[in-house]
C-alpha positions as CSV (number, residue, x, y, z in Angstrom):
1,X,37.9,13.8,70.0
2,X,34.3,13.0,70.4
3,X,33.0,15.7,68.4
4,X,35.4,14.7,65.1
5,X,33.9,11.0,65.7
6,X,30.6,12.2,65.7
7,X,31.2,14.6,62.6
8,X,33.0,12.3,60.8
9,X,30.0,9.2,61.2
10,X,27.5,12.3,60.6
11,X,29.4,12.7,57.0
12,X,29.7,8.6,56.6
13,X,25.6,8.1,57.0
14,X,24.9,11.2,54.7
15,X,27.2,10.1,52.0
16,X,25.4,6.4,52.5
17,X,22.0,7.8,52.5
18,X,22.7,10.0,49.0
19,X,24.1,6.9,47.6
20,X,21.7,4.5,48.5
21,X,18.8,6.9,47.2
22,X,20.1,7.3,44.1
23,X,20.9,3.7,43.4
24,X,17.0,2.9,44.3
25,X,15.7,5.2,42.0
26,X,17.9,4.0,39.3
27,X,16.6,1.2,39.8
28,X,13.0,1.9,39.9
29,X,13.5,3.4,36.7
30,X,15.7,0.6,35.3
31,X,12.4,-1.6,35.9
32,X,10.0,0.6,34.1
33,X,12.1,0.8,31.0
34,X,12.1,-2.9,31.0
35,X,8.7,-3.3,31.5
36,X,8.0,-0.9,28.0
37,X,6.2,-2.8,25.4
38,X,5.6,-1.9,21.9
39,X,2.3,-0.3,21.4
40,X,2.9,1.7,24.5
41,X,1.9,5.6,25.2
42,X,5.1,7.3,26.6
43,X,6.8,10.5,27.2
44,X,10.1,11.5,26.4
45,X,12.0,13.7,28.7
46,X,11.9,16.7,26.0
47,X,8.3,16.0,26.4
48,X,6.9,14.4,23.4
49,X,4.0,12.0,23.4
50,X,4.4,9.2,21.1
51,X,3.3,5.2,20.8
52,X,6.3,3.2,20.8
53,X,6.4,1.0,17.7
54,X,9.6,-0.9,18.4
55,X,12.0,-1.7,20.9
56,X,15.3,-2.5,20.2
57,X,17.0,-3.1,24.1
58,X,20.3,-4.4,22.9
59,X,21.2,-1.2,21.5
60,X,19.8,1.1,24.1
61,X,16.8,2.1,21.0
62,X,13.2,2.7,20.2
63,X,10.7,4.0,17.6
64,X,8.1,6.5,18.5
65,X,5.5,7.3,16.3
66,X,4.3,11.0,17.4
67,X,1.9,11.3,14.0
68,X,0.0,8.9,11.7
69,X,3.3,8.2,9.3
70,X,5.4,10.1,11.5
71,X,8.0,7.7,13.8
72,X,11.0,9.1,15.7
73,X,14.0,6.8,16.5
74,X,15.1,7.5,20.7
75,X,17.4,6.3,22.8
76,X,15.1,4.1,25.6
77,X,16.7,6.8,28.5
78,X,15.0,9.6,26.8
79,X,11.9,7.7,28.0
80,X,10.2,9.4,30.9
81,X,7.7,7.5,31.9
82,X,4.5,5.6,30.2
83,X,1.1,6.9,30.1
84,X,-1.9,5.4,31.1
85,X,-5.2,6.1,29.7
86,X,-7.7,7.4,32.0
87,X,-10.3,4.7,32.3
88,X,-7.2,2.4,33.3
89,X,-5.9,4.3,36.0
């Protein structure tokens, strides 16, 4: 009996700990997306560096221009994470 207790509490705090890990790091990320700005450096997730150009957050959107001329519409979740220029690190 004490060993199915002690299993089955062992399974409870793992199953809390997975959950509670995953919803701080959508979270995290959930805070960076809204912190983008247009004008920002970013990386996609298929890895493509680009300068965001708009930023539409109602529909989940944003424009990336990867060339002079050249602008790609995303979805703001392809968004990796922004990058910062060296001499502002």
């Amino acid at each position: 009996m004490d060993q199915t207790l002690l299993l089955l509490v062992l399974i409870v705090a793992m199953g809390g700990f997975m959950f509670w890990s995953q919803w701080r790091t959508k979270k995290r990320y959930q805070k960076k997306i809204e912190q983008l700005q247009t004008g920002d450096q970013v990386v996609t997730i298929g890895g493509i560096h680009g300068r965001l150009t708009s930023i539409d957050r109602d529909a989940g959107r944003a424009r990336l221009e990867v060339a002079p001329g050249v602008e790609l519409e995303i979805s703001l979740g392809a968004v990796s994470h922004q990058v910062v220029p060296e001499g502002e690190e």
